[in-house]
C-alpha positions as CSV (number, residue, x, y, z in Angstrom):
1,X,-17.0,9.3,-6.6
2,X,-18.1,9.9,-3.0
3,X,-17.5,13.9,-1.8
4,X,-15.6,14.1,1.6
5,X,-19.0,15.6,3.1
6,X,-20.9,12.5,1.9
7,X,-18.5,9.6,2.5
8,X,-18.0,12.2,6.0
9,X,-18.8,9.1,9.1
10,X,-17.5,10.3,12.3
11,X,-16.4,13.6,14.3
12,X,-12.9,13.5,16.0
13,X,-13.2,12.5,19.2
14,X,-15.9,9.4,17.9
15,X,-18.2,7.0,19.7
16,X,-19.4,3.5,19.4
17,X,-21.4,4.1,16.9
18,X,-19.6,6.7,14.7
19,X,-16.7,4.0,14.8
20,X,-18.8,1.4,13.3
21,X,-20.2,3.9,10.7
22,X,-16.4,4.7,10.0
23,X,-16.0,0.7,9.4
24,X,-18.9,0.7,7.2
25,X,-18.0,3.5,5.0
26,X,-14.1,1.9,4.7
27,X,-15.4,-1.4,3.4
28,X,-17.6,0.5,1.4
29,X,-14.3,2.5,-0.1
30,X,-12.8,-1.2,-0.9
31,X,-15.6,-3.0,-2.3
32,X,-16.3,-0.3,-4.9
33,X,-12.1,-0.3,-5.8
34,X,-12.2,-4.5,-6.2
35,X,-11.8,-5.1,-9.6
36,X,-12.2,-9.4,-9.0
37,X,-8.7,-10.1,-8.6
38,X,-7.2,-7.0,-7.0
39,X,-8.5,-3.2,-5.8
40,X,-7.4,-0.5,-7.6
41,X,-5.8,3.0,-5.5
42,X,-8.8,4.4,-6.9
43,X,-11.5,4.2,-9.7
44,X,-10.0,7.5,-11.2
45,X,-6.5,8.4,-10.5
46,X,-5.0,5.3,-10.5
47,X,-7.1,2.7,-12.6
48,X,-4.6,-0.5,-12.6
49,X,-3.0,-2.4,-9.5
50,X,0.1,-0.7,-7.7
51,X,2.7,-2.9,-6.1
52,X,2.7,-1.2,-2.5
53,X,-0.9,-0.1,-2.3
54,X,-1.8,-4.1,-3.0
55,X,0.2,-4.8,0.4
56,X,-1.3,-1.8,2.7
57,X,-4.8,-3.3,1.3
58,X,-4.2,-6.4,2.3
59,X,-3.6,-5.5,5.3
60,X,-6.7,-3.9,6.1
61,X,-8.5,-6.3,3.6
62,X,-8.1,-9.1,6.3
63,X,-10.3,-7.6,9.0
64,X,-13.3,-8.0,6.4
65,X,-12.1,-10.9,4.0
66,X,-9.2,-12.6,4.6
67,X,-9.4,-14.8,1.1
68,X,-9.8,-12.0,-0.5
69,X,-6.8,-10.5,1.2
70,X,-4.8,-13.2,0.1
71,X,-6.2,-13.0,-3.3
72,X,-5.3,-9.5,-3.1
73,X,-1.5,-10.9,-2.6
74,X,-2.0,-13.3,-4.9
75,X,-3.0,-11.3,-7.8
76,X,0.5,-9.2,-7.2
77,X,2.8,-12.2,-7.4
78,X,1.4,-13.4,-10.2
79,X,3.0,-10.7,-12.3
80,X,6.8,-11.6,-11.0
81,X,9.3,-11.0,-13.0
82,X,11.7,-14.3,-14.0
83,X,14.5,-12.3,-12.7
84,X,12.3,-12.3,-8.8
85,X,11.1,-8.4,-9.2
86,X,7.3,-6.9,-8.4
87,X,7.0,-5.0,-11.0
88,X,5.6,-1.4,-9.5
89,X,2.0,-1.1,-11.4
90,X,0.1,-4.4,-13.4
91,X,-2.4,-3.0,-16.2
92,X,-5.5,-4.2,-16.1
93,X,-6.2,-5.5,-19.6
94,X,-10.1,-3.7,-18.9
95,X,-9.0,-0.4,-18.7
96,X,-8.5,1.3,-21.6
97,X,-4.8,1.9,-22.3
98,X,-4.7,5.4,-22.4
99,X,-6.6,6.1,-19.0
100,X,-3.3,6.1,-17.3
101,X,0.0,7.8,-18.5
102,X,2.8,5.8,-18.3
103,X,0.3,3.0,-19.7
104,X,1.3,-0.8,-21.0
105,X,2.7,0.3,-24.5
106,X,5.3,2.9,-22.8
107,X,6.8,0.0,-20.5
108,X,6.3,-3.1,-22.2
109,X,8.7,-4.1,-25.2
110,X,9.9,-7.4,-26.2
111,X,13.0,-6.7,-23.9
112,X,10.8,-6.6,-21.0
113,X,7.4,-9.1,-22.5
114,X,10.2,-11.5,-22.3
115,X,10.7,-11.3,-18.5
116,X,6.5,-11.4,-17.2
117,X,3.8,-13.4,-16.7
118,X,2.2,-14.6,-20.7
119,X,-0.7,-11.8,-21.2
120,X,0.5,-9.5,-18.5
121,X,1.6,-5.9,-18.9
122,X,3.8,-4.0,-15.8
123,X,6.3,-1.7,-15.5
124,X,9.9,-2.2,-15.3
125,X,10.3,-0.6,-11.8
126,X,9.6,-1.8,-8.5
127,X,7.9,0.3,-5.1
128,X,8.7,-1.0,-1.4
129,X,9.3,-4.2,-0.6
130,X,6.3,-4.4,1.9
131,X,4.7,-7.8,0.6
132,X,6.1,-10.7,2.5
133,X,4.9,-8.7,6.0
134,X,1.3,-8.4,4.6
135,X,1.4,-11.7,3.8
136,X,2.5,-13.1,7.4
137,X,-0.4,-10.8,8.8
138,X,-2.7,-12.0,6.2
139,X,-2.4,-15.4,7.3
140,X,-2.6,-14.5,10.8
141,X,-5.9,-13.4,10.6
142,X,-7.0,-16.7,9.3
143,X,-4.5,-19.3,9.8
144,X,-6.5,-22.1,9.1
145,X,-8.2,-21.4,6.1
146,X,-4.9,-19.9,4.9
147,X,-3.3,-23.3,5.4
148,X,-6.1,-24.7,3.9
149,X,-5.8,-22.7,0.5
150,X,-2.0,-23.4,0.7
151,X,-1.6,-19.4,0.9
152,X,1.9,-19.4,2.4
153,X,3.0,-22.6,0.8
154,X,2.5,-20.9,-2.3
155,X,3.5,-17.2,-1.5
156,X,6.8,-18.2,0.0
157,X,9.1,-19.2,-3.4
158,X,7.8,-16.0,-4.7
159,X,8.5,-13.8,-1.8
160,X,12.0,-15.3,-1.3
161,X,12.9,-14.4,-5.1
162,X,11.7,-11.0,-5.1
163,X,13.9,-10.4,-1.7
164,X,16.9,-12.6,-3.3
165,X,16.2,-9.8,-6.7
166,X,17.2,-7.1,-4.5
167,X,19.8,-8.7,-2.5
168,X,21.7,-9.7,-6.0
169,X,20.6,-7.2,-8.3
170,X,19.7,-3.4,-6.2
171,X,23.2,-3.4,-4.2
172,X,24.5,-0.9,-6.2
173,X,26.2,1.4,-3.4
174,X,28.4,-2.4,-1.9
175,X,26.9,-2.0,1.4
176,X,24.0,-4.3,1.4
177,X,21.6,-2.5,1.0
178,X,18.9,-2.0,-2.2
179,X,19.1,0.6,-4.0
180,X,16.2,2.9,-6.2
181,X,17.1,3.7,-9.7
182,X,13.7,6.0,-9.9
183,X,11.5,8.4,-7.9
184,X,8.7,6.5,-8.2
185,X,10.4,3.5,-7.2
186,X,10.7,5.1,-3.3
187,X,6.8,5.3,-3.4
188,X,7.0,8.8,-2.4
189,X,7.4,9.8,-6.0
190,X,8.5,13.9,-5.6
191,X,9.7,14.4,-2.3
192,X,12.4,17.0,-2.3
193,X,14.7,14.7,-1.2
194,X,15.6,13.4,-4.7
195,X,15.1,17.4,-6.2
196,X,18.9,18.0,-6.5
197,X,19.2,14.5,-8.0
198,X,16.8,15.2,-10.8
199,X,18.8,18.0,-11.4
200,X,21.1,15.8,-13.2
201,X,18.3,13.8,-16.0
202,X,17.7,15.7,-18.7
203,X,13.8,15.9,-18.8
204,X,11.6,15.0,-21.9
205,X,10.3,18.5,-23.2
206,X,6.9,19.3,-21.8
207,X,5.1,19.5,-25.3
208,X,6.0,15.8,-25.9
209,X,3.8,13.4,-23.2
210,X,0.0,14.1,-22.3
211,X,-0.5,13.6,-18.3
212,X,-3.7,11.7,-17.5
213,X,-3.5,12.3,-13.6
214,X,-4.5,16.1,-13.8
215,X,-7.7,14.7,-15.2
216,X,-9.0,14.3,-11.9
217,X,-6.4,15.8,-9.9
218,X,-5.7,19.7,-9.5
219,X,-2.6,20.9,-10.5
220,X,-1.3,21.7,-7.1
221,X,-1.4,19.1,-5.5
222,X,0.4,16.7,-8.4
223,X,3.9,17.2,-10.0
224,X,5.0,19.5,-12.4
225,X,5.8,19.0,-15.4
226,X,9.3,19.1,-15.3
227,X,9.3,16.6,-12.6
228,X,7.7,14.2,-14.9
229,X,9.7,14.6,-18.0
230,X,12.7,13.8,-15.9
231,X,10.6,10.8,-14.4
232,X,9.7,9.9,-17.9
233,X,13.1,10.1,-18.8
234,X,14.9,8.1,-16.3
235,X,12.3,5.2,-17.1
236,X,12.7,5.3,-20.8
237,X,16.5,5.0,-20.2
238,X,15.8,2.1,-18.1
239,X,13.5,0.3,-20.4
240,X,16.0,1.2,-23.6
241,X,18.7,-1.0,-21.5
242,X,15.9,-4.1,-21.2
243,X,16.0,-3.0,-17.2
244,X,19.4,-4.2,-16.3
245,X,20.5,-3.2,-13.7
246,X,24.0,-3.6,-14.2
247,X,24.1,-2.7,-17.7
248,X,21.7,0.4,-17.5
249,X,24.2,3.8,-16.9
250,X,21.6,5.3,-13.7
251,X,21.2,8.9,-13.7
252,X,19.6,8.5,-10.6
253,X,20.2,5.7,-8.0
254,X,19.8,6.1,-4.2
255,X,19.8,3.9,-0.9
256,X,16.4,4.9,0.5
257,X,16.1,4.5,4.0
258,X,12.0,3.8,3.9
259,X,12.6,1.6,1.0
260,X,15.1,-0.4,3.5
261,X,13.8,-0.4,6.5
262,X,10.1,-1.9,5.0
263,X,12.6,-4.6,3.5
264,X,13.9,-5.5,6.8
265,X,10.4,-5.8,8.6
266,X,9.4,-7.8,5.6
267,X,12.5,-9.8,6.3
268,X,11.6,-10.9,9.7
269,X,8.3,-11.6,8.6
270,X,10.1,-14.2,5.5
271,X,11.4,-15.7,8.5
272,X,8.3,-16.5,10.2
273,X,6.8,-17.4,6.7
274,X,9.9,-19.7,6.4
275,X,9.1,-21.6,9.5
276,X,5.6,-21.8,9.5
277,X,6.5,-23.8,5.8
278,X,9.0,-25.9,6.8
279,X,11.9,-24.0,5.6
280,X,14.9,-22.3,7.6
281,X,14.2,-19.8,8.9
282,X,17.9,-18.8,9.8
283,X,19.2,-17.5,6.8
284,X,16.0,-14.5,6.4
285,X,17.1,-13.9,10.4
286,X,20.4,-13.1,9.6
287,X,19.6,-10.7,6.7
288,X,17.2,-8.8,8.7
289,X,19.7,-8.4,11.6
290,X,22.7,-7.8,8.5
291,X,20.4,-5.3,7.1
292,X,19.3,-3.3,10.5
293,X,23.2,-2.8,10.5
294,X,24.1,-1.9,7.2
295,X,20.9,0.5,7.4
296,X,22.4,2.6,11.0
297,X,25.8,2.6,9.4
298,X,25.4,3.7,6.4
299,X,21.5,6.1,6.3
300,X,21.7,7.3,10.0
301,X,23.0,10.7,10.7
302,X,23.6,11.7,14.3
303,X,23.7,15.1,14.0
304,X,20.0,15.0,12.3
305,X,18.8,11.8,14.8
306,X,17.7,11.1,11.4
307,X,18.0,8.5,8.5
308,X,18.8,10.1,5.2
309,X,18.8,8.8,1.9
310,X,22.6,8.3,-0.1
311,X,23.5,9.5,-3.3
312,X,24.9,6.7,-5.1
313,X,26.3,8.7,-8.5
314,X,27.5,11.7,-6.6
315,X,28.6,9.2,-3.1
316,X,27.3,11.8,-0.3
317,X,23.9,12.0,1.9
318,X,21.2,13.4,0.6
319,X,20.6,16.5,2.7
320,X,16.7,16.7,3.1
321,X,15.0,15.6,6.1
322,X,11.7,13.7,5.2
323,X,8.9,11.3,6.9
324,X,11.4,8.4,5.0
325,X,14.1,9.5,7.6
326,X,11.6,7.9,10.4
327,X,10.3,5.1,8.4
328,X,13.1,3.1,10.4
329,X,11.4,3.2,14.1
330,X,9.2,0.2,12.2
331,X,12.7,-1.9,12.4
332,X,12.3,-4.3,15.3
333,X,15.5,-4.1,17.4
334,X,16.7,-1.0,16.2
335,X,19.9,0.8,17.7
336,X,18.7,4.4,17.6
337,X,15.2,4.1,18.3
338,X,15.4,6.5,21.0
339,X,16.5,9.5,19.1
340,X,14.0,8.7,16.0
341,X,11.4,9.1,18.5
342,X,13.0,12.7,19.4
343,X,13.2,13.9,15.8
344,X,9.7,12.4,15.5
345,X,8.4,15.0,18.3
346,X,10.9,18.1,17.3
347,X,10.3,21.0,15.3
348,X,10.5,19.4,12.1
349,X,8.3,16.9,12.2
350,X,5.9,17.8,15.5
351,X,4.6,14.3,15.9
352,X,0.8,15.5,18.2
353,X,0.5,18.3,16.5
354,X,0.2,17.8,13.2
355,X,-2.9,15.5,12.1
356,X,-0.8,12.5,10.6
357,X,3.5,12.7,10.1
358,X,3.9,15.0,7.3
359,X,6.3,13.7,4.5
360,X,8.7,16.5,4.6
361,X,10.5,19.0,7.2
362,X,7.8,21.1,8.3
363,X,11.1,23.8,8.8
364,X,12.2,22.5,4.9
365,X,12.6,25.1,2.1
366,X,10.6,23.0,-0.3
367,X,7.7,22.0,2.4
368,X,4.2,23.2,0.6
369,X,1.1,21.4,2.6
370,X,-0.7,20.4,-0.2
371,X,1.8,19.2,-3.0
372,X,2.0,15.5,-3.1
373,X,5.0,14.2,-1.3
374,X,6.2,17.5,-0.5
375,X,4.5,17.9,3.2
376,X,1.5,16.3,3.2
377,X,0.8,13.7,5.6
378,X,0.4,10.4,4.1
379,X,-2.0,7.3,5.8
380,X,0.3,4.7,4.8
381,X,3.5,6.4,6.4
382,X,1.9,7.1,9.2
383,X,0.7,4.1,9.4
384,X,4.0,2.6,9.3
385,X,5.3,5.4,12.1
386,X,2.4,4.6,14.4
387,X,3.2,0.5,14.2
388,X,6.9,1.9,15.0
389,X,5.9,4.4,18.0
390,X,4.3,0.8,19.5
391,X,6.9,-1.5,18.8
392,X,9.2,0.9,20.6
393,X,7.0,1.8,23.6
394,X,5.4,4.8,22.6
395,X,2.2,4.4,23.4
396,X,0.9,7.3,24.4
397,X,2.2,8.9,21.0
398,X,1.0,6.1,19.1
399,X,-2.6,6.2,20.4
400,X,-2.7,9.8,19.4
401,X,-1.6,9.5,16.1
402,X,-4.3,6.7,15.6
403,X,-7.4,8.5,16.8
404,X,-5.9,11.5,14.6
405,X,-5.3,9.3,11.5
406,X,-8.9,8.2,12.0
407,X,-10.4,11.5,11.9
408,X,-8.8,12.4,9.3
409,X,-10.2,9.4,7.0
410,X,-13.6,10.2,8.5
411,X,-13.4,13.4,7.6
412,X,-11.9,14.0,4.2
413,X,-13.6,11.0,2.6
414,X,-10.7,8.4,2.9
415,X,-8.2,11.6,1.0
416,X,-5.4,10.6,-0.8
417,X,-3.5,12.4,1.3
418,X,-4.0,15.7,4.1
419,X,-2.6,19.3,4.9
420,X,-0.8,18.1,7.6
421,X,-1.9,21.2,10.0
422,X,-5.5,21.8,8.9
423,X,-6.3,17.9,8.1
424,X,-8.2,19.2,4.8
425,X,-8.1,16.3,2.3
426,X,-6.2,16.7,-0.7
427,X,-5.6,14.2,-4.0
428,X,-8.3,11.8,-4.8
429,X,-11.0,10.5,-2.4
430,X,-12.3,6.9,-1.5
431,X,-8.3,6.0,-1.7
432,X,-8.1,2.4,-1.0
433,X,-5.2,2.5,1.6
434,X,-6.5,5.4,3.6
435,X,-9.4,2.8,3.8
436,X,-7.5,0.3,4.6
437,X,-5.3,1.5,7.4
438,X,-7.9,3.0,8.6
439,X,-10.0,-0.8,8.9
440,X,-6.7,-2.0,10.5
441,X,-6.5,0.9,13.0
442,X,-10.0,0.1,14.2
443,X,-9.4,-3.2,14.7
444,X,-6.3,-2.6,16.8
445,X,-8.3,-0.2,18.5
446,X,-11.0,-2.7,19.3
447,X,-8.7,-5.2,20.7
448,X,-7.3,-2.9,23.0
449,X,-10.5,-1.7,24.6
């Protein structure tokens, strides 16, 4: 593995030339992850293909490759689900099964073998519905050899049923919206906005599961082990009820206003993927305008200028202001744009001065810089924030955060994840979608010189 001072390519405020290094070492970072069908987060931490990750790697995969790109895609739907989910990890049937903990034998019975792909082992849950926008931007880059390998054509069916699984299966709370019957299913696995929902699952005792991920992780900056017996728990109380959704009794489920909000963009994007097919468009336009609603009605809080996630099992918002809250200024069209944009610069998140968006209320009881989800700032999230500060005419803010999410690759060796203050690089290095946002950053750079 590359150390942040060797994979190191360019100072903060970078030229020509440092920018092109930058490029360089980024496609190095996703050439060395690229298994042959798919890149993995990372050759250590995470050894198999995760759902979300696929879809930000796609989308900096396209600048370089834009087959592969799709292939990236491709690789993901291939391990649907009958019932139209993405399941949240594949295995790869190379990696020996214990090099990751949750692996295959933990997720797969014959309740759920019954329900993938023949010789294909996932989970059970899902992550961020984030695939059908890749997708559209995939083929964008390339339209003609995309139309030539049928890419969309093909993709379509399978994006439609994986939207239509949430749509009729994740409504739990009646108002439209999907809903997140794990942690990990959020993508931002232990924020402390779920903390006092955990409180409720009774967590496997620590002596009974061996971690892998503090193999090449410190301690600090992963989980503790309490958070992942009640992880472990709520999954094995899925799987036990053959992940049925209506059947299984959910310790936790929440309406997640990142979750949402990346199911709307991606619902647009359906639309546009429906068109460019030969299929209505209509019906994916009228969800994604359904949805924007649902999502100010029910997630946004006023008094915050905020979205907050709901508690569906005890009914009432979940207190805890987070980088999900702003997740939402990525919505095209949306109501309250203006005061996300506030919060986005106030005290608790301090959008310019911090190096990228941290993940949790910088004023927050539970904020620690370095912990995973708990206020670190994430290149994926802000990657989302900074397409959102655009879309909504903050430029100025928008270039900032880019040339500040650039650095910060450069400089911790494409981190995992930074100290959103200091910028020092925490998690694993030569992380596939710090590389990858960072590939599409430059490019959007490039075309706006």
């Amino acid at each position: 593995m590359t150390s942040p001072t060797q994979a190191t390519a360019a100072p903060r405020h970078a030229g020509a030339r440092d920018r092109a290094e930058l490029r360089r070492a980024a496609v190095r970072v996703l050439l060395r992850n690229w298994t042959g069908r798919s890149t993995l987060p990372s050759r250590s931490l995470y050894p198999h293909q995760w759902s979300w990750d696929s879809a930000f790697i796609a989308l900096g995969l396209r600048h370089v490759s834009p087959r592969r790109a799709q292939q990236e895609l491709e690789s993901m739907l291939g391990a649907q689900w009958t019932d139209g989910r993405l399941p949240h990890i594949v295995f790869d049937p190379a990696t020996p099964p214990d090099a990751y903990f949750p692996g295959p034998g933990f997720w797969t019975p014959e309740t759920a073998a019954a329900q993938t792909p023949a010789g294909t082992s996932t989970t059970g849950i899902v992550q961020p519905p984030v695939h059908a926008f890749a997708a559209w931007e995939t083929h964008l880059a390339d339209p003609g050899e995309s139309r030539r390998r049928g890419f969309l054509r093909r993709a379509y069916p399978r994006l439609a049923a994986w939207h239509r699984y949430l749509a009729r299966h994740r409504d739990l709370g009646g108002s439209g919206l999907a809903a997140i019957v794990h942690p990990w299913e959020s993508g931002m696995d232990n924020s402390p906005l779920w903390d006092g929902l955990l409180e409720r699952v009774t967590p496997w005792p620590p002596g009974s599961f061996q971690r892998r991920d503090l193999d090449h992780a410190a301690g600090g900056d992963r989980p503790t082990d309490l958070d992942y017996g009640r992880y472990l728990r709520l999954a094995a109380d899925y799987r036990d009820h053959g992940y049925d959704d209506a059947a299984t009794p959910h310790a936790f489920a929440a309406e997640d206003p990142s979750f949402n909000a990346l199911r709307i963009v991606s619902e647009h994007a359906l639309a546009r993927i429906a068109a460019e097919t030969g299929h209505d468009p209509q019906p994916h336009e009228s969800r994604a305008r359904e949805l924007t609603r649902a999502l100010t009605a029910s997630l946004y809080d006023p008094g915050a200028g905020l979205f907050l996630a709901r508690d569906l099992v005890g009914g009432e918002p979940v207190r805890e202001y987070g980088a999900a809250g702003l997740v939402p200024l990525a919505v095209p069209g949306l109501p309250v744009a203006g005061e996300l944009l506030a919060t986005a610069r106030g005290e608790r998140f301090r959008l310019g001065a911090t190096r990228l968006v941290p993940s949790y209320d910088l004023t927050g009881h539970a904020f620690d810089p370095h912990r995973y989800w708990r206020g670190p700032g994430w290149f994926n999230v802000s990657w989302v924030i900074h397409r959102g500060l655009m879309l909504h005419g903050a430029a100025q803010d928008a270039a900032a955060l880019r040339a500040s999410l650039l650095a910060a690759a450069s400089s911790t060796g494409f981190a995992e994840y930074v100290d959103p203050y200091s910028g020092e690089g925490h998690g694993t290095r030569d992380f596939s979608w710090t590389a990858a946002t960072a590939l599409d950053l430059l490019a959007q750079e490039e075309a706006a010189a």
